[in-house]
DONULO-271016 format. One record per residue (C-alpha): residue number from 1; residue in three letters; x, y, z. Coordinates in Angstrom, 1 decimal, always signed. Each point is the difference from the previous one (the first is absolute). Layout:
REM DONULO-271016
NUM:ALA:X:Y:Z .
...
***
This chain:
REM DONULO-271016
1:UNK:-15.4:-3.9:+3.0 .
2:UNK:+1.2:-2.9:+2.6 .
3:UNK:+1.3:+0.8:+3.1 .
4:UNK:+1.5:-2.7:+2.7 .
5:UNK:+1.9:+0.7:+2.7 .
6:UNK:+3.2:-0.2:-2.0 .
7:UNK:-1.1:+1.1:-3.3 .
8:UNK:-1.6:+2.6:-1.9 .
9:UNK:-1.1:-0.4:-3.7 .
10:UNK:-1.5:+2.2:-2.1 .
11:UNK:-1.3:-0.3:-4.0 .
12:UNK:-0.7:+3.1:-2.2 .
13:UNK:-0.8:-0.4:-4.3 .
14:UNK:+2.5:+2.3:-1.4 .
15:UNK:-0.7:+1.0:-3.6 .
16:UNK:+3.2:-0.7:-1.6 .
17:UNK:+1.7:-3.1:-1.1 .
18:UNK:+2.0:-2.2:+2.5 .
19:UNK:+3.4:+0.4:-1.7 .
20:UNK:-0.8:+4.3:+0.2 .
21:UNK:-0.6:-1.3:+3.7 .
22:UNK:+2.5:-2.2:+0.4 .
23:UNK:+2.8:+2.3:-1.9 .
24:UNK:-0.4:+3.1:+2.8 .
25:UNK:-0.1:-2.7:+3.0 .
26:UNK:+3.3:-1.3:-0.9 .
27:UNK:+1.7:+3.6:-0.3 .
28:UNK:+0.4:+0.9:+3.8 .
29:UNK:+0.8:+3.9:-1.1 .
30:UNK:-4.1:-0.3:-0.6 .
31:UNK:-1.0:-1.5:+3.5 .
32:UNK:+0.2:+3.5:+1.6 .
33:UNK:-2.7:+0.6:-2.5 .
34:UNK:-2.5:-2.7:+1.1 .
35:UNK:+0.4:-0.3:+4.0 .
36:UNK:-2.7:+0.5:+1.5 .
37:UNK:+1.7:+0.5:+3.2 .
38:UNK:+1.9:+3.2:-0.4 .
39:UNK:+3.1:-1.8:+1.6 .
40:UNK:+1.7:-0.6:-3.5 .
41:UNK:+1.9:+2.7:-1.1 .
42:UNK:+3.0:-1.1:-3.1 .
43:UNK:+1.6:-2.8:-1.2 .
44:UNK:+4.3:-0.4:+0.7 .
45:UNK:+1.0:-0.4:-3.4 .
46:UNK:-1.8:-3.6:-0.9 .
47:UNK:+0.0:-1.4:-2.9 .
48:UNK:-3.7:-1.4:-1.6 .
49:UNK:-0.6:-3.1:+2.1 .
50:UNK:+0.7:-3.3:-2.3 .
51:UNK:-0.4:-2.8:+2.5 .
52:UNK:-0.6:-1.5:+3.4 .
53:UNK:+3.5:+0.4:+1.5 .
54:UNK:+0.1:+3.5:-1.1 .
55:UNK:+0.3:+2.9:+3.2 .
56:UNK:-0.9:+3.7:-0.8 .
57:UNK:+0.4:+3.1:+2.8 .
58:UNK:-2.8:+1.9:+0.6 .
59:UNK:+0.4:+3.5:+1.7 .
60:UNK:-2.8:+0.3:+2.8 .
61:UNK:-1.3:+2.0:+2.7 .
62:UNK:-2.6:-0.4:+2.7 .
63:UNK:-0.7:+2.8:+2.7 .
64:UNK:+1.3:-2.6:+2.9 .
65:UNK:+3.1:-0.8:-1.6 .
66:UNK:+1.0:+3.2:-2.7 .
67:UNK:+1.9:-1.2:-2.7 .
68:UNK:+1.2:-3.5:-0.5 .
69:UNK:+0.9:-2.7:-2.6 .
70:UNK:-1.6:-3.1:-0.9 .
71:UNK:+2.0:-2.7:-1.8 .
72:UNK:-2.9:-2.1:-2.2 .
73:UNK:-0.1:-3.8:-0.7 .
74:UNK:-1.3:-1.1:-3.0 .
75:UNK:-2.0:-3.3:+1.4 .
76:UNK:-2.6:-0.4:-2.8 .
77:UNK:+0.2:+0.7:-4.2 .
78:UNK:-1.8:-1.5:-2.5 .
79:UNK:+0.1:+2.4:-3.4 .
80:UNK:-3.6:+2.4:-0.1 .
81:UNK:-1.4:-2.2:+2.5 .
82:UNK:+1.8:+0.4:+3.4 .
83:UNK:+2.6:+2.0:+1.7 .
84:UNK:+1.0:-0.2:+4.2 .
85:UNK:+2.4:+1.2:+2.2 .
86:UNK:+0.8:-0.2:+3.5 .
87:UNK:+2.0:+3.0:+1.7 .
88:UNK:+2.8:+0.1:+1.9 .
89:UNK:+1.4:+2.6:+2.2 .
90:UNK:+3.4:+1.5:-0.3 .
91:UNK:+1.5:-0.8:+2.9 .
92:UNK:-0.3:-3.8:-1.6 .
93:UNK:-0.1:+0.6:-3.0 .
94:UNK:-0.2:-3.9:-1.4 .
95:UNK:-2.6:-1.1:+2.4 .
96:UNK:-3.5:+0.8:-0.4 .
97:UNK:-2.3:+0.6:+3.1 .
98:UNK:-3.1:-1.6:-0.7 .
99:UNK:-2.5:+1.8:-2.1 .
100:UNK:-0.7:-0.2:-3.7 .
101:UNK:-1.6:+2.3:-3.1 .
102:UNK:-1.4:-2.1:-2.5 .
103:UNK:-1.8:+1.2:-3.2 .
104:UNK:-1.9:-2.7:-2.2 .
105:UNK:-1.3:+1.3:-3.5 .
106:UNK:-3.0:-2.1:-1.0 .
107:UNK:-0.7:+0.9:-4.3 .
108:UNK:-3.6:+0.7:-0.4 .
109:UNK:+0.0:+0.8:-3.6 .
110:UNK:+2.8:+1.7:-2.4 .
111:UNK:-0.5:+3.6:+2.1 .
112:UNK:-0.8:-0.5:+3.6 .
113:UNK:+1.8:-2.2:+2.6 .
114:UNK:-1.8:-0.8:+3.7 .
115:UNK:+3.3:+0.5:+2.5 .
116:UNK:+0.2:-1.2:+3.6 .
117:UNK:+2.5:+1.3:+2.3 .
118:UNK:+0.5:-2.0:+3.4 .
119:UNK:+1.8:+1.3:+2.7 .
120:UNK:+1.5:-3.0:+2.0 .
121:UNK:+1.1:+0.2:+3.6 .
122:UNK:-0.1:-3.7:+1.0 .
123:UNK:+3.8:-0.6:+0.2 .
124:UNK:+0.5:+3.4:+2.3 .
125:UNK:+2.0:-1.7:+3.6 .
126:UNK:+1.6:+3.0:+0.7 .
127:UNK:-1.5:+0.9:+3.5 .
128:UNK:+0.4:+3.6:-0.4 .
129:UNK:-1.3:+0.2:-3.5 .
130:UNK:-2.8:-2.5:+0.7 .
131:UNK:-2.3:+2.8:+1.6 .
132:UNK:+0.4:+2.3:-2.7 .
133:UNK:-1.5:-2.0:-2.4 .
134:UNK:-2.6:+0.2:-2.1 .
135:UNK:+2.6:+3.4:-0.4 .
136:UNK:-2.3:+0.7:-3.6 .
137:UNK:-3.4:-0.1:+0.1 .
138:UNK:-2.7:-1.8:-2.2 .
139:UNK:-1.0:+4.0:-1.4 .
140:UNK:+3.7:+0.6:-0.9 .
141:UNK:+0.1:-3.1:-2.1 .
142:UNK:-3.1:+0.8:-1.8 .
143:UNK:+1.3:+3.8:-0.2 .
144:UNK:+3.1:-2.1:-1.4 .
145:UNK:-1.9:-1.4:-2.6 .
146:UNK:-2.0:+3.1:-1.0 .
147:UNK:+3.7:+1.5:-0.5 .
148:UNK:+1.4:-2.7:-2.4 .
149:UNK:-3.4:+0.0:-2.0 .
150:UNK:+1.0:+4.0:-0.2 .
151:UNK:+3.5:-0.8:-0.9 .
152:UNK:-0.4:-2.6:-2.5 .
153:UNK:-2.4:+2.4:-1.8 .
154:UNK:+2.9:+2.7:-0.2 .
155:UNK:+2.5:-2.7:-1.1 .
***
């Protein structure tokens, strides 16, 4: 685990191959199934995500805000190796705010993969989001990983 005062990162082995990994990552109807944070709740009808470019909608909810949308950013993909997104919020929909998820799969052998997620805040200018960040902590990204190690297993 690294944390800065941007930036979180944390690394888990999961014991399944990085294209198993890689495959659920890229589906965002699975991400409810892996956040750590509680705050994702359904995709909005995206497709599998093929490239950087790409945006999915995610469904969310957080107790301070109820139910809202996030519109995703695909900023990183490289093919059972790395995927990365930064969101956006609905009311501007095609400009992300600042943070990033990134997920890097590391093959160890044919069956287990070492995965780091990094939460990214550097970017964040917005003066009132600034104080609400970190807005997951480093437990929910571990939690996070513990899910998609669950997940992958189920796949």
């Amino acid at each position: 685990m690294t944390t800065t005062e941007t930036r979180t990162a944390v690394t888990r082995t999961i014991d399944a191959p990085t294209k198993a990994i890689f495959n659920l990552l890229t589906l965002p109807a699975r991400h409810p199934e892996f956040d750590g944070s509680g705050m994702v709740r359904s995709d909005e009808k995206s497709q599998r995500i093929q490239g950087v470019g790409d945006v999915f909608v995610m469904n969310m909810h957080r107790d301070a805000m109820g139910d809202y949308q996030m519109h995703n950013h695909v900023t990183a993909y490289d093919e059972n190796k790395m995927v990365g997104w930064q969101p956006a919020q609905a009311r501007n929909p095609d400009e992300p705010d600042g943070w990033e998820w990134l997920y890097e799969l590391e093959a160890i052998d044919s069956g287990s993969t070492r995965v780091t997620l990094t939460y990214d805040w550097s970017r964040v200018t917005d003066p009132q989001l600034v104080p609400i960040f970190p807005a997951v902590s480093e437990e929910q990204l571990e939690e996070s990983l513990n899910l998609l190690a669950a997940a992958v297993s189920d796949a």
